[in-house]
C-alpha positions as CSV (number, residue, x, y, z in Angstrom):
1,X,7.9,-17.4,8.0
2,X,4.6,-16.8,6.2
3,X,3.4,-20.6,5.4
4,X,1.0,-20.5,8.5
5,X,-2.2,-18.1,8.5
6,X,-1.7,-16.1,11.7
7,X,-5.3,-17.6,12.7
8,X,-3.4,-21.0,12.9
9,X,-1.0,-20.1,15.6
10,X,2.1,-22.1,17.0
11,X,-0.1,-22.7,20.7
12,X,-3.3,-23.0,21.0
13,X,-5.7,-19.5,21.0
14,X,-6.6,-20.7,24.9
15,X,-3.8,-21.2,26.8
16,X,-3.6,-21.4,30.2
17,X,-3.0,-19.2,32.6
18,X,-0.7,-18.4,35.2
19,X,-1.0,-16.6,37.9
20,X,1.7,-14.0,39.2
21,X,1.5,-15.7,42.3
22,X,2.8,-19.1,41.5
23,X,5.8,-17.4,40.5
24,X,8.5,-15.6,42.7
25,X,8.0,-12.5,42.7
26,X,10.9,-9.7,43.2
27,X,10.6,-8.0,46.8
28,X,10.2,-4.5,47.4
29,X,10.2,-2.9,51.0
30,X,7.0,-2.5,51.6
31,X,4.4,-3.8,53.9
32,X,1.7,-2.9,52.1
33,X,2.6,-2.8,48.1
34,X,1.7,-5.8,46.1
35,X,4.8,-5.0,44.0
36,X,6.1,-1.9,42.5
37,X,4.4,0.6,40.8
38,X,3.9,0.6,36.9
39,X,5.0,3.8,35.1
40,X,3.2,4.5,32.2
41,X,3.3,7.4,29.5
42,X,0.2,9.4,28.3
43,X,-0.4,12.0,26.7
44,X,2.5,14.5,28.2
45,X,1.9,12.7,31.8
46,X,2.7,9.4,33.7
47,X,0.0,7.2,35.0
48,X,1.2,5.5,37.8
49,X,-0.5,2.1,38.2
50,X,-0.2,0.7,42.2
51,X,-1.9,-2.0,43.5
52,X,-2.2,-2.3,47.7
53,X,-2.9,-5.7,49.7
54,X,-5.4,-4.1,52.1
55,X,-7.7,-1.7,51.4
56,X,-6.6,2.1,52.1
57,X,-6.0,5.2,50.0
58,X,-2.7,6.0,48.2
59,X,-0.6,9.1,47.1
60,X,2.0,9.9,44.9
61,X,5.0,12.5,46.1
62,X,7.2,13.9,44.4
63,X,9.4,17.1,45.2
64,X,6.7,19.5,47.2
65,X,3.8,18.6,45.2
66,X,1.2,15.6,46.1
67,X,-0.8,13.7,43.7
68,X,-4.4,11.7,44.2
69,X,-6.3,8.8,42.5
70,X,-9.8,11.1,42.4
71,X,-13.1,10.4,41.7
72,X,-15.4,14.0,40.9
73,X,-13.2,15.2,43.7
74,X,-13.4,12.6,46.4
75,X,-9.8,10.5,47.1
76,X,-10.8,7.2,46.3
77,X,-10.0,5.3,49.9
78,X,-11.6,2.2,50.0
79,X,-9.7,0.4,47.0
80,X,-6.7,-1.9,46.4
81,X,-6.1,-0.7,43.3
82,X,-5.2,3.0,42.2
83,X,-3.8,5.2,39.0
84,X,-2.5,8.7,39.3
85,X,-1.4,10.8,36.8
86,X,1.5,13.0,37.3
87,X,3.3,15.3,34.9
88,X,6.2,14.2,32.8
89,X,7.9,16.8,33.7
90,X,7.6,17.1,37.2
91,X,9.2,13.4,37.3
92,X,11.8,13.5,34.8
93,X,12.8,16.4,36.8
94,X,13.2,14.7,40.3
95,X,13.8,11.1,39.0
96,X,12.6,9.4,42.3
97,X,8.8,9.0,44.0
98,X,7.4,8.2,46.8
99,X,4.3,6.4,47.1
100,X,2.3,7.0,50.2
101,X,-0.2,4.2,51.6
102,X,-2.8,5.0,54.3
103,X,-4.6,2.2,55.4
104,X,-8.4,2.2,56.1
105,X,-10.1,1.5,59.0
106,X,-13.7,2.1,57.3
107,X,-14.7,4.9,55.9
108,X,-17.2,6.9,57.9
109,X,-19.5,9.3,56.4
110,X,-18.0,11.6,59.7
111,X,-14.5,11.7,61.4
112,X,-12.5,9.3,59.3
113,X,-9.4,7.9,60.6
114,X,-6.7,5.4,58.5
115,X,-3.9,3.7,60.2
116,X,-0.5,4.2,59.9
117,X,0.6,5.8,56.6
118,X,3.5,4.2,54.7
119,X,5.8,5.6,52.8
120,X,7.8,4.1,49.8
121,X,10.5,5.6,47.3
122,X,11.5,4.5,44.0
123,X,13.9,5.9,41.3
124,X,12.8,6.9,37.9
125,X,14.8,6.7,35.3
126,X,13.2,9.1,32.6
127,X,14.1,8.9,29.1
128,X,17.3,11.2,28.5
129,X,18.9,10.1,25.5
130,X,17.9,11.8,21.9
131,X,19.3,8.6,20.1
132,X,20.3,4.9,20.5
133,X,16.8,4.9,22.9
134,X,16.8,1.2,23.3
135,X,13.3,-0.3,23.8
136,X,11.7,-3.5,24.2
137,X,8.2,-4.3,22.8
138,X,6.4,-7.5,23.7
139,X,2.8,-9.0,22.9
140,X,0.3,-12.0,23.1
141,X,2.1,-12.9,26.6
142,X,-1.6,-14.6,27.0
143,X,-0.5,-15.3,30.7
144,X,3.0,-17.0,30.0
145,X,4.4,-14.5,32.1
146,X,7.4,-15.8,33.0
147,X,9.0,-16.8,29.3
148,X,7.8,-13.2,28.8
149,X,10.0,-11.7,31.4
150,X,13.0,-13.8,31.1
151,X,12.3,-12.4,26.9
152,X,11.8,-8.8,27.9
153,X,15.3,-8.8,30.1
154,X,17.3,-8.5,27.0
155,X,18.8,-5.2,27.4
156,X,19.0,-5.6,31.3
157,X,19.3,-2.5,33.3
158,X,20.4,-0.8,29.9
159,X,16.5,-0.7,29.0
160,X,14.7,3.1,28.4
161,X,10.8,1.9,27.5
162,X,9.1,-1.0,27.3
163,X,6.5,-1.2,24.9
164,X,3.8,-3.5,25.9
165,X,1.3,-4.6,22.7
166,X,-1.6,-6.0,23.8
167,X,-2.9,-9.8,24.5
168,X,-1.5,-9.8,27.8
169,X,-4.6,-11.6,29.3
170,X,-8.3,-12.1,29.3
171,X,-10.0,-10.5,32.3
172,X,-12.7,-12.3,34.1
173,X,-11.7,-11.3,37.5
174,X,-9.8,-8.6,39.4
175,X,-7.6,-11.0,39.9
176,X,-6.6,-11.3,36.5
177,X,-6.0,-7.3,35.9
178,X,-3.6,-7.4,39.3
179,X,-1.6,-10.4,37.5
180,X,-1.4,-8.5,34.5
181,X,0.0,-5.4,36.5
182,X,2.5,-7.4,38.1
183,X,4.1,-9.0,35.3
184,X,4.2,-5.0,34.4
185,X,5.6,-4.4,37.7
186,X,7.9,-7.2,37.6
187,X,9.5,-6.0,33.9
188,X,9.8,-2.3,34.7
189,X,10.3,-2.7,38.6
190,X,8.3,0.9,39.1
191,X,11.4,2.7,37.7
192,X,11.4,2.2,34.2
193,X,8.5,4.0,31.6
194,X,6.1,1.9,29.5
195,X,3.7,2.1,27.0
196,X,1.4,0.3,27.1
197,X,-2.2,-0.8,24.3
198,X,-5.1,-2.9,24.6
199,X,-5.1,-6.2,22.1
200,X,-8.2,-8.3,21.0
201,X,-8.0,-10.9,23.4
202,X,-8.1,-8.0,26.1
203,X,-11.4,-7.4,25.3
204,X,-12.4,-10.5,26.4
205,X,-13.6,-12.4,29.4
206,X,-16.3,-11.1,32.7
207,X,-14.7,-8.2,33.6
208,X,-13.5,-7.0,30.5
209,X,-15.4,-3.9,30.1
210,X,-13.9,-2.9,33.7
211,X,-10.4,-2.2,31.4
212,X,-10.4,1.6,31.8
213,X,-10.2,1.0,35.7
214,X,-7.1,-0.5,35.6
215,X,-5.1,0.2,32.4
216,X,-4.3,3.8,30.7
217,X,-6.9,5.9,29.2
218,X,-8.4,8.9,28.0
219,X,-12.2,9.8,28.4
220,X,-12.6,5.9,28.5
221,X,-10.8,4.8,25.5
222,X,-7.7,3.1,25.1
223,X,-6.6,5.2,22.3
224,X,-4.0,8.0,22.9
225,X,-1.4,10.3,22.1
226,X,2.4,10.0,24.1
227,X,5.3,11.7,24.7
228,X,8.0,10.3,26.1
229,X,11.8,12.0,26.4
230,X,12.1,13.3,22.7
231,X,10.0,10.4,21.4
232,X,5.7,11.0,20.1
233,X,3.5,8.4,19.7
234,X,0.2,7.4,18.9
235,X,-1.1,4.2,21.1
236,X,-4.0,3.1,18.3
237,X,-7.0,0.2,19.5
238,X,-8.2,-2.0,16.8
239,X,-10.5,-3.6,19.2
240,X,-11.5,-7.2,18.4
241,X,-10.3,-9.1,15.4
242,X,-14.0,-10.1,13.7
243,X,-17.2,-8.4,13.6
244,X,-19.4,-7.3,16.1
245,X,-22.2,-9.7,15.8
246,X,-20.3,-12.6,15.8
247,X,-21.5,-15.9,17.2
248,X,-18.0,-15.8,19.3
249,X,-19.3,-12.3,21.1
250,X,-23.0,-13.3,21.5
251,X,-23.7,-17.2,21.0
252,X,-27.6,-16.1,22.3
253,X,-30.4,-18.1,19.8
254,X,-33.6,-16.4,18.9
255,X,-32.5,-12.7,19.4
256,X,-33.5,-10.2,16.4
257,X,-30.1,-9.5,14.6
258,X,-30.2,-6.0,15.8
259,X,-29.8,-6.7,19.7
260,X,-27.5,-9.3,19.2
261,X,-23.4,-8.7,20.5
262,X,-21.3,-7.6,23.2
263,X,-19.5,-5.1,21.3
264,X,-19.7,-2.1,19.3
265,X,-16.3,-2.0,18.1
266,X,-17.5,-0.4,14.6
267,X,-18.6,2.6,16.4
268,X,-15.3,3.0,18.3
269,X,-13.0,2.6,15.0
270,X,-15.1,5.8,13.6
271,X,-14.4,8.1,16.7
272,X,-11.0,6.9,16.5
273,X,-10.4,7.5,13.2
274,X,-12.0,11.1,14.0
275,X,-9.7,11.4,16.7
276,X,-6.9,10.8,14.4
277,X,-8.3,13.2,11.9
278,X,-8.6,16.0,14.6
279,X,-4.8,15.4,15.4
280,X,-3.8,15.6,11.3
281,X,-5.8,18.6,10.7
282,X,-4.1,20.3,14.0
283,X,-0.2,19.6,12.0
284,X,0.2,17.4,15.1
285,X,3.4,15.0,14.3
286,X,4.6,11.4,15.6
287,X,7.1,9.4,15.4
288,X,5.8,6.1,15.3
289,X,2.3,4.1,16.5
290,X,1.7,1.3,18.6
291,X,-0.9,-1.2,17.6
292,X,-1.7,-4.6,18.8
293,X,-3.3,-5.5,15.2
294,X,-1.9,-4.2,12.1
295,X,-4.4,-1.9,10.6
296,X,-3.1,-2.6,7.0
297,X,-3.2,-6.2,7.4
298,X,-5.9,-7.3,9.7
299,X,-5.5,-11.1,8.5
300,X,-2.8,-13.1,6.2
301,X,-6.0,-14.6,4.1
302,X,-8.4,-12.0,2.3
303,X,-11.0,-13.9,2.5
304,X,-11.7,-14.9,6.2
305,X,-13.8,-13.3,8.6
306,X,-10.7,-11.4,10.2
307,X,-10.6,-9.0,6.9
308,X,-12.2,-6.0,8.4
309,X,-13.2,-2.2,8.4
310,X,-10.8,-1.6,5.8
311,X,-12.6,1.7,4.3
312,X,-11.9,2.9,8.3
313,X,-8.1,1.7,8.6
314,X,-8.0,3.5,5.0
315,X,-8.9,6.6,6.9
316,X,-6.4,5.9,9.4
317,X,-3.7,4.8,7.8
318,X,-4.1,8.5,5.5
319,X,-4.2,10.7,9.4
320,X,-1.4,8.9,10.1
321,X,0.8,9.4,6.9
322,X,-0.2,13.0,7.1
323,X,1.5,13.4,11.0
324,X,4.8,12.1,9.1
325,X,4.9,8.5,11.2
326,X,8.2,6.7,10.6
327,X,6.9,3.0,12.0
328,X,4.6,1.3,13.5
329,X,5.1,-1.7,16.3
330,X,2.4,-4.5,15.8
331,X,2.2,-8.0,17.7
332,X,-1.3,-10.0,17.1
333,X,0.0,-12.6,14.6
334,X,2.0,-14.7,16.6
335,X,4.9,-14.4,14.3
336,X,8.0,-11.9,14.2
337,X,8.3,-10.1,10.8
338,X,8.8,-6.8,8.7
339,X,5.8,-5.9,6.5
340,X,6.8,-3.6,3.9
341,X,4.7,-0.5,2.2
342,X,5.1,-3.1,-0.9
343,X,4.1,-6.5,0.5
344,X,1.6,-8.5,-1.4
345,X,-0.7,-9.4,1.8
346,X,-0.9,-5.7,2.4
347,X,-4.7,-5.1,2.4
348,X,-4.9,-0.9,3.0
349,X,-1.6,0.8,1.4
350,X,0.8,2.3,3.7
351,X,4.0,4.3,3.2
352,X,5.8,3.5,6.7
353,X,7.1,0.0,8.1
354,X,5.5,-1.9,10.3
355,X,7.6,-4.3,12.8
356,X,5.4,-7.4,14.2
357,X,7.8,-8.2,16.5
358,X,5.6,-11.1,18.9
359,X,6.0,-14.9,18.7
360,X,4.3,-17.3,21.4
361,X,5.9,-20.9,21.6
362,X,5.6,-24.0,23.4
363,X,9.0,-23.7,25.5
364,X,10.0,-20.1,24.0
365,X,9.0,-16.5,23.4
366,X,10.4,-14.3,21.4
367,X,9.7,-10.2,21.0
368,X,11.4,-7.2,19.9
369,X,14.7,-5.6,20.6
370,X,14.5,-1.7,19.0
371,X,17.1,0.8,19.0
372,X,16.0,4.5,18.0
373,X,18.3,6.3,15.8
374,X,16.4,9.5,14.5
375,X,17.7,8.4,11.0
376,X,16.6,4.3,11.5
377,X,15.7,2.1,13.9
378,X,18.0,-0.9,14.5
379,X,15.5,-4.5,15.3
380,X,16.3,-7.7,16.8
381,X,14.3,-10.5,17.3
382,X,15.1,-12.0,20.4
383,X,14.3,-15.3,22.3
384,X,14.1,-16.0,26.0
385,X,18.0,-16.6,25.8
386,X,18.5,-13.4,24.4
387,X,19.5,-14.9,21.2
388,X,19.2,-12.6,18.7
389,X,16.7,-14.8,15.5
390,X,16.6,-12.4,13.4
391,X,18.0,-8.7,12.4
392,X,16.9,-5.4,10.6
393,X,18.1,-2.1,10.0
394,X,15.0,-0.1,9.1
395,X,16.2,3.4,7.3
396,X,13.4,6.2,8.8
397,X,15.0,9.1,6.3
């Protein structure tokens, strides 16, 4: 399972991608809607991620109270695109939605007017249960969206999260973010919760800095707490997978060494590592973390280029063992495995288990099946048959 550095993967790091729209999609009854909506927890809320095939202004309904996509106060109306955050608890509550869209006819600095407004419900199913909470994580989909869904299907309509890892896509158009969102919307179907992180290869490509826009954040970074039903987590961003000033993030000859890259990933580790801090020092507590790379085991061999910022994932790793995680979901290696607080390619100490539960084929694609117990979590390693490759029960006492 281990003979291949996860740098040698079983495809190729560029593969190509497909577009949502060469595949059938699932219809919804709407005019208007590209797909469903995308439900995603943050912090104690729900971001709800819709994307529109005309331009127009949307709102979120549900019970009495009406939500907005704002920007410093002004209803963003001249967009395809749109996330609103509503509370947890409003939406547990009702279990249903309804997403309003108003078409534009141009927005005029006087006398607006939008065409006729569109209204579209969808059920919610919130998470209920305080154990057997069966949910699916999936990573490095790198645009094979379909072997991904057919993987991600393995509980069927018995599903209560989806946890989405990272390496979903490399964004050098809008394009590329709506595909992403409606492999989300084709997975969840607008009425199931996700969570959802940001993984290295996210970072990449023309519009990649234009993340925030689309995907869940917090004062710009994709770094953040969660609740979900009786569940806390902590979605963690490791950012890229090498350093900064790496040829691969600015190939530019004759710049002084100091101008040079596109990143400044070794900045963002600190504040997250402060941000993790801040939580420990509060007597915050988790359950488990979500991280597209493993912060105790950047890289399989020591001595490459991917062995990084280990003093900082030290600091992490010690916030995190101080909120009382039991587990932590990883994809990023291409491979599906358990890495133990004992394991010998362990490069910072840990105390919890971490589940790398992502593996990319030619003709398959396997992920993770995880039932929560508060005493263990139950793992499968599933394919895109829903054969079950490989089994764990992980004790959590």
């Amino acid at each position: 399972m281990r003979t291949k550095p996860f740098w040698q993967p079983s495809l190729p790091i560029f593969l190509p991608m497909l577009k949502m729209s060469q595949r059938r999609m699932k219809m919804i009854n709407s005019c208007s809607l590209r797909f469903a909506p995308v439900v995603c927890a943050v912090e104690e809320e729900y971001e709800i991620l819709i994307a529109t095939k005309t331009l127009g202004m949307v709102l979120v309904e549900i019970g009495d109270e009406i939500y907005h996509d704002t920007r410093a106060g002004i209803c963003r109306a001249e967009s395809n695109y749109f996330k609103i955050r509503v509370p947890q608890a409003a939406l547990d509550a009702a279990k249903k939605y309804t997403v309003v869209f108003r078409p534009s006819l141009g927005k005029k600095s006087y006398f607006t007017k939008f065409g006729r407004h569109e209204p579209v419900t969808f059920s919610f199913r919130p998470v209920e249960k305080t154990e057997n909470i069966r949910m699916y994580h999936v990573a490095d989909v790198h645009g094979y969206f379909g072997n991904a869904q057919k993987t991600v299907s393995y509980f069927g309509d018995g599903v209560d999260l989806f946890v989405v890892n990272g390496d979903i896509f490399e964004y050098n158009t809008e394009e590329g973010y709506l595909d992403t969102l409606a492999f989300l919307a084709e997975i969840g179907e607008g009425r199931v919760p996700m969570i959802f992180s940001r993984g290295n290869h996210d970072t990449r490509g023309r519009l990649s800095e234009r993340y925030p826009e689309f995907f869940p954040c917090v004062d710009g970074n994709s770094y953040y707490t969660v609740k979900v039903g009786p569940l806390r987590a902590l979605v963690l961003d490791c950012g890229e997978d090498k350093p900064d000033k790496g040829p691969e993030y600015d190939n530019t000859e004759d710049v002084p060494e100091k101008y040079r890259g596109l990143n400044r990933f070794h900045e963002y580790r600190r504040a997250e590592a402060r941000f993790l801090a801040s939580l420990a020092d509060k007597g915050e507590k988790f359950d488990f973390a979500v991280s597209h790379v493993c912060p105790n085991m950047t890289t399989f061999d020591k001595t490459s280029m991917f062995n990084i910022e280990a003093d900082v994932y030290a600091d992490w790793t010690a916030s995190l063992e101080k909120m009382g995680i039991k587990f932590m979901l990883c994809g990023h290696y291409h491979k599906c495995f358990l890495l133990e607080k004992d394991d010998a390619h362990n490069i910072v100490p840990h105390a919890y288990p971490v589940v790398v539960a992502s593996d990319v084929k030619e003709n398959d694609f396997l992920g993770g099946a995880i039932t929560y117990f508060p005493d263990r979590i139950d793992v499968a390693f599933t394919n895109m048959k829903h054969e079950i490759i490989e089994h764990h029960e992980i004790s959590l006492a």
